[in-house]
N, C-alpha and C positions, 0 to 999 in steps of 0.2 A: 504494500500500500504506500502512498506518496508522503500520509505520515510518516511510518518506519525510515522510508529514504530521510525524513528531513529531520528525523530524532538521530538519526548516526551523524548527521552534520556540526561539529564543532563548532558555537559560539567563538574558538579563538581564531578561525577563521575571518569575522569580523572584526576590523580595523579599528576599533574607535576609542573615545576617551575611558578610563576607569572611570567605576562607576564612583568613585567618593568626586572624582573632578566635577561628572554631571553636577551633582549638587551641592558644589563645597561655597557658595553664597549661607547654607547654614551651618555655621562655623560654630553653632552653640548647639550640634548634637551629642544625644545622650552616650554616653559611657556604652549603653545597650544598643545602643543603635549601633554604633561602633563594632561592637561586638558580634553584631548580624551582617557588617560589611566585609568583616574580615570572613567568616565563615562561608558565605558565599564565593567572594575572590580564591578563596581554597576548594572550592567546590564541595565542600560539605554540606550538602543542600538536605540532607536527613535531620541536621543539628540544626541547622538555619531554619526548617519549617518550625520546629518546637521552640527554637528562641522567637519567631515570626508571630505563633501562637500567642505567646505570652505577652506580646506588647502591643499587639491590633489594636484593644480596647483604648491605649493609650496615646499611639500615634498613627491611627488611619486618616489618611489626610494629606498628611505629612508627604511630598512627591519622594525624597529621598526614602522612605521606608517605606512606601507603594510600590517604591519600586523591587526592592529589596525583598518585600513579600510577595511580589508578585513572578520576580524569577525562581525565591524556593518552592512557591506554590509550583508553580510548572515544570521544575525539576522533580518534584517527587508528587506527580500524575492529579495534584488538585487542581485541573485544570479552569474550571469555571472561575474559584478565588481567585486564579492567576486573570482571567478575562477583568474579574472586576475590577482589580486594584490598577494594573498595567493600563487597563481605560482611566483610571483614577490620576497618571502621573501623564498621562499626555494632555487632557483637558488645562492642565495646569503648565507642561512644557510640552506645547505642541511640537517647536520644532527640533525637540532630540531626534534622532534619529535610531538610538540602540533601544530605548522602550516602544516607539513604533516597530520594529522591526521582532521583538519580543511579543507582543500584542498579535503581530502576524503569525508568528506560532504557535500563539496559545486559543487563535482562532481555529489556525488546522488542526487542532489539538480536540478541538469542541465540533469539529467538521461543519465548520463555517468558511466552507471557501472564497464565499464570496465576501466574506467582512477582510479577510484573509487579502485577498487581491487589492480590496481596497486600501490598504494600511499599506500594500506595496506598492502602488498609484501614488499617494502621499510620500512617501518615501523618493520616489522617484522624481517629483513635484520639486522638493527641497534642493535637486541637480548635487549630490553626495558626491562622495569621492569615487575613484575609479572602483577601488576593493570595495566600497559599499554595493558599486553598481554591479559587479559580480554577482555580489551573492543574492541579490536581488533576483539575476535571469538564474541561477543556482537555485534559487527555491521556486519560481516560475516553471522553470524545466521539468525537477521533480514533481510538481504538483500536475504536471501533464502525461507522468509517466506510468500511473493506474487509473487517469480516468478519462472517462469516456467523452467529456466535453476537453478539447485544447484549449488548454488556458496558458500555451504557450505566447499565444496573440493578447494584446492590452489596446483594449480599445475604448475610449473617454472621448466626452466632446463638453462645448461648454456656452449657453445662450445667452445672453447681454441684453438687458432691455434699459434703457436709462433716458433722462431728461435734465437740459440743462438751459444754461444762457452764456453765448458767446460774446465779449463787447468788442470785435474785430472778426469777425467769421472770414471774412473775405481777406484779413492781415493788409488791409490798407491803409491809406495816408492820414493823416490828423485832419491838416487845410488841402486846398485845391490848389491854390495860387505858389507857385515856384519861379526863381527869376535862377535862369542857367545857363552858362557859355556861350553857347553853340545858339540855342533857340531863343533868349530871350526870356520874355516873360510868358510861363505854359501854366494851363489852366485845365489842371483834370478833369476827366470824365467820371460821372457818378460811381460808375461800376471799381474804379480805381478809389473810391472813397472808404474809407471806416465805416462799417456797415453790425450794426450790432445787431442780435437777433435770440430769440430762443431758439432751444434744438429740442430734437427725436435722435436718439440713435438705437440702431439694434446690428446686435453683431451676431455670430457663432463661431465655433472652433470644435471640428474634427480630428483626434488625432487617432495615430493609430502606432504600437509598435509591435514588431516580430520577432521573439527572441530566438535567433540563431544558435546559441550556446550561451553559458557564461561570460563569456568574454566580449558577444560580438550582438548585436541587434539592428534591425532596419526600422524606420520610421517613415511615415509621409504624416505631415502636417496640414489642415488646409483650414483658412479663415475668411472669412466673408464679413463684410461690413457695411452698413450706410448710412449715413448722417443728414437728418433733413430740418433747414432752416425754415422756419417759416415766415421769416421776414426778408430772409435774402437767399431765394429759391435755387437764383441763378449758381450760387455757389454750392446746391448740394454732391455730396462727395459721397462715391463708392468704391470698395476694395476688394480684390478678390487675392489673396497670400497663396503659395501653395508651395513645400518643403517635401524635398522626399530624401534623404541619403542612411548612409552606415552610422554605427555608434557600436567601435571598442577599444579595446583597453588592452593594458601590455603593463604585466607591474604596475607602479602608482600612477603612470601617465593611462590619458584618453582622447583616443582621436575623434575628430570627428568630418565626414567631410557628406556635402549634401550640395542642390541642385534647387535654384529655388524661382518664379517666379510669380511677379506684381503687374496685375493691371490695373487701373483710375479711372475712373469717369465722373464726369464733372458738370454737373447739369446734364446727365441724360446720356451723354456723349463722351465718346475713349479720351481719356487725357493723355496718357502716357501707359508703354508698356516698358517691363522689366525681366531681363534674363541674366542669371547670374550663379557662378559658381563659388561654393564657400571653403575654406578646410581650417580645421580649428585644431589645439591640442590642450589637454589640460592637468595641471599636476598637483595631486593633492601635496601641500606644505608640512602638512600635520592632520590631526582626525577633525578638526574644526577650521582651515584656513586651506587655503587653494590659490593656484593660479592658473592664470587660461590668455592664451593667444590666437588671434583667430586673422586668418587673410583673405578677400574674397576682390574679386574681379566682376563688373558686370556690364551689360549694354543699356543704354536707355534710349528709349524708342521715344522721341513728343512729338505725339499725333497733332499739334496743334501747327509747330513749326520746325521743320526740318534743321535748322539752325541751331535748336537747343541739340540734337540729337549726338551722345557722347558715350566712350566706354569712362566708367567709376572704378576706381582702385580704392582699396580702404585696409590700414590693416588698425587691429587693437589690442588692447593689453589690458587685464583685468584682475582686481585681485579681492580675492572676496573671504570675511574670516564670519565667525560669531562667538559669542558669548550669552552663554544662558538664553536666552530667546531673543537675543537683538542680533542682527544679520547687517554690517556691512560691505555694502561694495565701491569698490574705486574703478573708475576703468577712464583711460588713456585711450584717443582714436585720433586718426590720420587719414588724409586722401587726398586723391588729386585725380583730374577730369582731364579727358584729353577728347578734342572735338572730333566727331567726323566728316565734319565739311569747313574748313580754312577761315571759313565767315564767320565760323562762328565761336571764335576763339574765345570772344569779351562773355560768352555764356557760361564758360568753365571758370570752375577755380579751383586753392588748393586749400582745405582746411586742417585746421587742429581743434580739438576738443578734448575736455575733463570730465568727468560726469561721479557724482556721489550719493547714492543707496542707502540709508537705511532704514529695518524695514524691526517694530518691535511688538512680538505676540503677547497682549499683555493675559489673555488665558485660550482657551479654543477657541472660543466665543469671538472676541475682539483681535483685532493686529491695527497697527497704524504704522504710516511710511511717510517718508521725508524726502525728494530728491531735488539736488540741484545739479544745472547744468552750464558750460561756457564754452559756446563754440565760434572760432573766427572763421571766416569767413575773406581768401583774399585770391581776387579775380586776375585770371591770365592774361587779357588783354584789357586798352583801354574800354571804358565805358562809351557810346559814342552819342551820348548826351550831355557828359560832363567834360568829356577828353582826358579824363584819368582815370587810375586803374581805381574799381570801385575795393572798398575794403569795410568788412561789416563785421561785429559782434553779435551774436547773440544769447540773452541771458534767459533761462526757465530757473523758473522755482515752482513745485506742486508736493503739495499736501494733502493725504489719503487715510481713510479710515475705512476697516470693513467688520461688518457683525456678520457671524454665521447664526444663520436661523433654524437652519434645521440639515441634517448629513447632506443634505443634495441645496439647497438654497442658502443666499448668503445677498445681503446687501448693501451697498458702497455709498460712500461720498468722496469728492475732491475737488479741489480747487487749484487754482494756478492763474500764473502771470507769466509772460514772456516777452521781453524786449527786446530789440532791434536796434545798435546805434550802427550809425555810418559814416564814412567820413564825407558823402554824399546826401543830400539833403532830402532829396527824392525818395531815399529807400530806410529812413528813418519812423519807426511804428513801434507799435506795441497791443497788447490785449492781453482781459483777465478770461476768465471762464471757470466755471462749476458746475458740478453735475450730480445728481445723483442716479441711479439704478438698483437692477437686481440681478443677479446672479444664477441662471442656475447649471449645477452640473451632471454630467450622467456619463 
């Protein structure tokens, strides 16, 4: 049975923090509790259940001894206690990863496979370390190898419903009136103006993966999206994403290399297509800290004017740690544009960019996120309205809260501002926006 295979599977095969690190923020535990840390780390999980016994009534609750009881409970066949408690220390540290991954055995354990998958969903969710993502397709595989539905395939998707109000939808000008070089004094057109509006948006996300072996999996990803203003129609925006490649691993690095393409429409009508090749690698630092590099090359098609139409280079560098439930990321990016028709050189340009993540679960219930972003902006040929080279910053900041309502429902708010300065008068803007929706997953 796919039990038996995943009861011979050594926990010390899993990569991650000891368990007194998970929870050494309570640094005022008992003498006892102590003593049920130690006997587990030794595997004495027959002494561990009986000292387990003797302190529930005194520390259930408690995530470091939920947890603690809930690996003796499962090491010595009480399997259900072990369901309760291990749900007990993730409602409170959602994003560990070794109590979800616990939780997922002690579902197979109660031949709940499908809570069991789920808990490996989430787990996969988090983007773990290489050795986490092993054993992940490691228990996946097993769990496919006495029965009769393949549960080697992971299939999740995710719908979007939300409403907001944008005060720039269109990302246009402040005033009309400009006085520049070459033309003199220009007088924009409405449709080039600052156009604020409320939205509708609804999106979905498909994904799918196929676990190969342990080491190796394929994915296609596909996202659909639209956004409809109702006060400035002209700018409503559609997406359609669509990711398909490999994802494995070799010791502590992981590669990944995929094939992706974007199309726009924009008022009804194709704005722009996108074809593009990615390859990434990525190396856990430690059981809680990683890094990842990723390179990708693409074509862009603007159905609108032949002149924007460019190959995109981009590479980026990312580094991402956590502690206790707060998850920072850093990531560094690069690019540069190169036209395909001579004319259209002043369309490209070459950027840099920073960008900062953090994202803190304060129980299952709640998380809340923080990003800031800075990216320049600085163009290959003259502008030929200004007669110099245009050169632009732009600044985000967004701020996000999400409640889980129930295992498949979840719903959001956020807010944000993003500025545009320039050394060009023309291309100097800005806009707030907030939103809220809902969430749901399957």
């Amino acid at each position: 049975m796919a039990q038996l295979v995943i009861k011979q599977m050594s926990l010390k095969k899993i990569n991650l923090l000891p368990v007194v690190l998970f929870f050494s923020s309570n640094v005022f535990a008992t003498d006892n509790i102590t003593q049920l840390q130690q006997l587990v780390s030794k595997a004495n999980y027959q002494q561990a259940w009986q000292q387990a016994q003797r302190l529930v009534k005194a520390n259930e609750g408690d995530p470091r001894f939920d947890y603690l009881y809930g690996i003796s409970a499962l090491e010595t066949a009480h399997y259900d206690k072990a369901v309760f408690a291990l749900e007990r220390v993730i409602i409170n540290k959602p994003n560990l990863l070794r109590p979800r991954l616990e939780l997922a055995r002690a579902y197979l354990k109660v031949n709940n496979d499908q809570a069991a998958l789920r808990e490996f969903k989430q787990v996969l969710s988090l983007k773990p370390p290489a050795t986490v993502q092993r054993n992940v397709n490691r228990y996946i595989q097993a769990m496919s190898k006495d029965s009769k539905n393949n549960k080697k395939w992971i299939l999740d998707g995710l719908l979007t419903l939300a409403t907001g109000y944008d005060a720039n939808a269109n990302f246009g000008a402040n005033t009309a009136n400009f006085d520049v070089p070459v033309f003199g004094s220009v007088i924009l057109k409405d449709e080039s103006l600052k156009q604020d509006s409320p939205f509708i948006e609804v999106g979905a996300q498909l994904n799918y993966r196929y676990v190969l072996s342990d080491a190796q999996s394929v994915f296609l990803n596909t996202r659909v999206g639209h956004k409809h203003f109702s006060k400035a129609k002209k700018f409503d925006l559609s997406n359609l994403n669509i990711q398909g490649g490999s994802l494995f691993s070799v010791g502590k690095l992981q590669y990944q290399f995929s094939l992706r393409h974007q199309t726009l429409r924009l008022n009804k009508q194709t704005f722009s297509n996108t074809l593009g090749l990615e390859g990434g690698i990525a190396r856990e630092l430690s059981d809680d800290s990683l890094i990842a590099s990723s390179l990708s090359v693409e074509n862009y098609d603007h159905k609108k004017q032949n002149l924007r139409d460019a190959r995109r280079y981009q590479a980026s560098a990312r580094y991402g740690f956590s502690k206790g439930n707060v998850n920072h990321q850093i990531e560094i990016l690069a690019g540069t544009e190169t036209p395909k028709h001579k004319a259209g050189k002043y369309h490209t340009r070459n950027s840099m960019g920073v960008a900062y993540t953090v994202r803190r679960a304060w129980n299952e219930q709640h998380s809340s996120s923080v990003s800031a972003q800075l990216q320049r902006y600085t163009h290959r040929d003259k502008d030929p309205i200004y007669n110099v080279k245009r050169k632009d910053k732009r600044w985000l900041l967004k701020i996000g809260h999400s409640v889980v309502l129930s295992k498949k429902l979840s719903a959001f708010a956020d807010v944000g501002y993003i500025k545009n300065t320039s050394n060009l008068g023309l291309y100097k803007t800005n806009k707030t926006f907030a939103r809220v929706g809902i969430n749901y997953q399957f």
